[in-house]
N, C-alpha and C positions, 0 to 999 in steps of 0.2 A: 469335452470327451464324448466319446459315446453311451448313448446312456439307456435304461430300460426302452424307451421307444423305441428302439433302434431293433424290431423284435427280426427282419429280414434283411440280409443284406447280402448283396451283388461283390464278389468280387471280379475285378474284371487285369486283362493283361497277362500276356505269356510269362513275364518278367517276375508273375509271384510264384513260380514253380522255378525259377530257373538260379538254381545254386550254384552256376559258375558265372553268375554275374553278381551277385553278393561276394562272393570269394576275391573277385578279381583277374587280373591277368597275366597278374605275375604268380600268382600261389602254386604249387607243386600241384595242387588237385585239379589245376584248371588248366594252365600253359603248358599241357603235354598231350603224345599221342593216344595218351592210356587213364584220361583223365576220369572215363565211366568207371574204369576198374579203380583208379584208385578212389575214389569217390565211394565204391561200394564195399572197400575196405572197412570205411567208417561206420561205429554200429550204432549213433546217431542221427546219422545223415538224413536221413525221411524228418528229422523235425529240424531241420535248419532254414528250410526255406518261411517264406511271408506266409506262402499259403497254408500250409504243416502249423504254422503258430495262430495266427487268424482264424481259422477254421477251431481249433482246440477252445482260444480264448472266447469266442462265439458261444461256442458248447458251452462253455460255465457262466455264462451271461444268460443261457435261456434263450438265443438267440439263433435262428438257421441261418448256414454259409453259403450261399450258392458260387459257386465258382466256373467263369466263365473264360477260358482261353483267348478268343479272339484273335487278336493278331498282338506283335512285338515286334522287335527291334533287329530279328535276323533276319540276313536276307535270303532269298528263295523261296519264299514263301507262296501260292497258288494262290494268285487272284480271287479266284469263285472260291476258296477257302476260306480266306481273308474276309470277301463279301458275308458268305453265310455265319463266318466267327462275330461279327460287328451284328448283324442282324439276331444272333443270338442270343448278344449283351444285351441291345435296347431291349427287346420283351423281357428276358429277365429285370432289367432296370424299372423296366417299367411296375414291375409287381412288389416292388422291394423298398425298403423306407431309407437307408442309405445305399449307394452308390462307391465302393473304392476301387479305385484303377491306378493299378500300377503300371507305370511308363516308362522308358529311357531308352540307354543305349547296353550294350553289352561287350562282350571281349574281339566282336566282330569290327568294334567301331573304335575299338581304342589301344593302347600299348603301340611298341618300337614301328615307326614303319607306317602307321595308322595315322595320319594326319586328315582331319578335316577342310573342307572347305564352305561346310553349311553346320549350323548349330541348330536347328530345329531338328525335332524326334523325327527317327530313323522310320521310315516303311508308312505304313497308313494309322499310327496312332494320334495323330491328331485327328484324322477324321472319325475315330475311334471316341474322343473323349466329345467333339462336337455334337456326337451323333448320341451319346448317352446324357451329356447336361440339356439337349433339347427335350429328354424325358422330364424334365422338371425335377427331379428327383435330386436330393446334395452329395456336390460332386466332390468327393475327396480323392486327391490325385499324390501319388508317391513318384517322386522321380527317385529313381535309380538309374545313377547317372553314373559316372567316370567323371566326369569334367561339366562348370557350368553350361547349360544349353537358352538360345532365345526363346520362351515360351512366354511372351507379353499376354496370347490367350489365356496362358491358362490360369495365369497372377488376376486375372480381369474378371474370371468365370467359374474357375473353384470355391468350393464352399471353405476349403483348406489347403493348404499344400504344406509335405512333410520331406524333406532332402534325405534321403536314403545314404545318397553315397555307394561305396561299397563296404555293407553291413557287416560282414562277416558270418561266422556261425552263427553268432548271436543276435542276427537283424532280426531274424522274425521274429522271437523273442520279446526284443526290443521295441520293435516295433507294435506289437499288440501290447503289451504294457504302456507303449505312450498313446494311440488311439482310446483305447479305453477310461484312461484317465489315473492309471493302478503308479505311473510316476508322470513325471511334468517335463517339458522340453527346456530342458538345458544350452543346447547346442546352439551356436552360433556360426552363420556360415563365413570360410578364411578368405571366401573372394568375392568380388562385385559380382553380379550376374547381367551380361549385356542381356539391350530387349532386342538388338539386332545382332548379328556377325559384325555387319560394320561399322559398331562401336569398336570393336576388337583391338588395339590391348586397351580393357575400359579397368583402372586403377584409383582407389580413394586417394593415393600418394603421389599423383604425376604432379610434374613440375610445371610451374607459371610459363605462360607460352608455348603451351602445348594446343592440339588442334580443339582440343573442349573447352580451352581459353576461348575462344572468341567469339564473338556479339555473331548469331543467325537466329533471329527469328523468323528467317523465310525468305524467300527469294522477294520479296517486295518491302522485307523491316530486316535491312541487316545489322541497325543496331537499335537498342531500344530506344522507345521513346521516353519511358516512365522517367521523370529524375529521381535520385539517388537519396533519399532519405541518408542525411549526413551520419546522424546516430548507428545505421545500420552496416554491418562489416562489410565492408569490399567485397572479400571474397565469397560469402553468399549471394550477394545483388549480382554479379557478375554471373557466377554460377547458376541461380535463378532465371539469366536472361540466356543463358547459351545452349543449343540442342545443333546436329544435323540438318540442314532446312530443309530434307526430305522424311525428317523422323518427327512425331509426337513431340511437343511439350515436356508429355509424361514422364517419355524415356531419360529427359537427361541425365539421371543417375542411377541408369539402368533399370533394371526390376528390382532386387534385391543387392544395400549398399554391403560392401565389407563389414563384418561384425554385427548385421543382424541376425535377427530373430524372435519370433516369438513363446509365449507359452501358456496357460491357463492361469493364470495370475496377473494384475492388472495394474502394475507398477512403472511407477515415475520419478522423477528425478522436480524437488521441490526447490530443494536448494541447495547453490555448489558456493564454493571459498575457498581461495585462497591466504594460507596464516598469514603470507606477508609478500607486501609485492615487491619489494626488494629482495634482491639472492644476491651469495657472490660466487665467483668460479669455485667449483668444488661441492659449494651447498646441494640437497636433493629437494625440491620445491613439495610441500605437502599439499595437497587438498583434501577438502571436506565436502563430502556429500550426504543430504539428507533423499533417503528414499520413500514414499509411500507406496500403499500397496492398497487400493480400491476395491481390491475382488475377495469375493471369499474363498479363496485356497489360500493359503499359504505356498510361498514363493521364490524364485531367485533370481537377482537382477546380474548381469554381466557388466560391470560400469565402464569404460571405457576412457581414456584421458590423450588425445592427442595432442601433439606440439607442433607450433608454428614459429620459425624463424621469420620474426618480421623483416630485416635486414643483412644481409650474409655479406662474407665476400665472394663466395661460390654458389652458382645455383643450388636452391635446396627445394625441397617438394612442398606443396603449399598445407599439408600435415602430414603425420606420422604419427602411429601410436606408439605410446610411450612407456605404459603401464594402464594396467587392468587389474578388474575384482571381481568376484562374485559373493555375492553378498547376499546370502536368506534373508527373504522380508515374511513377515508373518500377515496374515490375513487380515485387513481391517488396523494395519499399524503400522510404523514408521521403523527404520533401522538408519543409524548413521554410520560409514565408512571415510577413515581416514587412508587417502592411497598416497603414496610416495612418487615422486618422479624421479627416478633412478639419476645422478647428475650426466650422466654419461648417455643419457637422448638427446641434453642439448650440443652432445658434440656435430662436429663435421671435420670431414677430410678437406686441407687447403689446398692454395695453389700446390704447394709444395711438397704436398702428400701427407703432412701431419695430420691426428686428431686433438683437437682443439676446440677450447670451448670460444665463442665470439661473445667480448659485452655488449650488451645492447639488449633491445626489444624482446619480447618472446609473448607466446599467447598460448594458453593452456587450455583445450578445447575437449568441453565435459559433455558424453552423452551416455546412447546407449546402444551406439554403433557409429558409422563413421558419417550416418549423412550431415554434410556439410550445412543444412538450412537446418537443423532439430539441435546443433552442437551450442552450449552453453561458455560463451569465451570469458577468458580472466586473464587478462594482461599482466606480463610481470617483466621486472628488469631485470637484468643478471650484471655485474660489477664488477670488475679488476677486482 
């Protein structure tokens, strides 16, 4: 969190004044022609935005807010405007001990009609956030976003990075309550985040034989050479060896998998169990997780339990999650959770359209999101 040192800070980005991109673009106060009037209906409104709250929560930290516009996400904006907005931010940045820039897209770039063809930030905020982490200064960057965007820089170069979304009234709020440290991030993001567009549709749940199936290490290794440590799962060795052969390593599973997150607490997952690796059709499979928590806050973990059909008679995706918990870990101590797997994840629809459960194989895959190489597997049967 942000903390007594923190006695100057920069805020940067049109996007922390801009309350009709918190809102959205579907909301009454935003998708109409009379959006300013209705907006100054509201006798709140001046403290809904990032800036209104950040600036406030500053104040009772003892802390000054400099707030610097720069440039954002709409378009029309005047070049030499732009220039001397960015040239602004760095000397500001420069004098200041944190750095936050809010980033994204707005109701310009998104709703009916609005389709993209690029997922990097809209206008010159990239060169925006480039041109402030060269101050050396720590770079905490907020997307406010609509939809996940490629921004591999900024996962690589942030000191932080906080998913906004579309906040609502209560973003700013919010959000200065979680910078500060005053509550803890909870939040877990519902989707992969590619590091390019042409990962695009990049999903934790696609099915075997799909184009991330398969072996490109590069136009000179298209398949691996390493052998296959027998102990080790398929599916992550395979997963492990496959990328674009014009993309990073790094990228394979995007930037951010399905279901992460993090938060100021520093929990892990020590030990997982399954009660019995026999089920029969009907049963709901339990597992047991032990969690630790390393950090001194106290905590909560998101636990996550996906399912793998080893064997089907219908393609099925190589996981799914099944069931989830959130689970308070206290500072410096363990908590254990027992989660249930509902019996009705291991169904599937058949040839024939039914839902049915198949006997056979299954693999119950414990983490604490969905990346495929960090997932803790427990093999179980399921039985007429």
């Amino acid at each position: 969190p942000l903390t007594s040192d923190a006695r100057r800070i920069t805020l940067v980005g049109t996007l922390a004044e801009d309350v009709r991109q918190q809102l959205g673009c579907w909301t009454l106060l935003c998708r109409n022609d009379t959006a300013a009037a209705e907006l100054a209906k509201q006798t709140d409104a001046t403290t809904w935005s990032y800036l209104a709250a950040l600036r406030d929560r500053a104040s009772t930290a003892g802390a000054t807010l400099d707030y610097i516009p720069a440039c954002g996400p709409v378009p029309g904006a005047a070049a030499a405007d732009e220039s001397a907005g960015i040239e602004t931010a760095v000397a500001a940045a420069h004098q200041s001990d944190v750095v936050i820039a809010v980033v994204g897209d707005s109701d310009h770039w998104s709703g009916e009609g609005r389709d993209r063809a690029c997922l990097d930030l809209p206008g010159r905020q990239q060169e925006l956030l480039e041109a402030l982490h060269a101050t050396g200064k720590p770079l905490v960057v907020v997307l406010a976003v609509t939809k996940p965007h490629s921004v591999p820089w900024v996962k690589t170069h942030a000191a932080a990075v906080v998913c906004a979304w579309g906040s609502g009234m209560g973003g700013g709020r919010a959000l200065a309550d979680l910078l500060w440290g005053d509550r803890d991030f909870t939040g877990r993001t519902p989707v992969t985040w590619p590091a390019h567009v042409g990962q695009t549709p990049i999903t934790y749940d696609r099915v075997p034989g799909a184009h991330f199936e398969g072996f490109s290490g590069g136009p000179n290794n298209s398949v691996p050479n390493a052998p296959r440590d027998p102990s080790r799962d398929l599916n992550i060795w395979r997963l492990e060896n496959t990328r674009h052969i014009d993309l990073p390593a790094d990228w394979v599973h995007g930037l951010w998998p399905f279901g992460h997150g993090l938060s100021y607490a520093t929990i892990t997952i020590s030990e997982v169990e399954m009660f019995r690796d026999d089920w029969r059709i009907g049963d709901s499979p339990l597992v047991r997780v032990v969690l630790e928590n390393h950090g001194a806050r106290d905590g909560l973990a998101v636990v996550q339990i996906y399912v793998r059909d080893v064997a089907a008679s219908v393609t099925r995706p190589d996981r799914r999650l099944a069931a989830f918990a959130r689970v308070p870990v206290a500072a410096q101590s363990t908590a254990t959770a027992e989660i249930v797997i509902p019996s009705a994840a291991l169904e599937l629809t058949d040839a024939d359209g039914e839902q049915v459960i198949e006997p056979g194989e299954f693999h119950a895959l414990v983490g604490l999101s969905s990346l495929v190489t960090a997932l803790k597997i427990l093999p179980f049967h399921v039985s007429s």
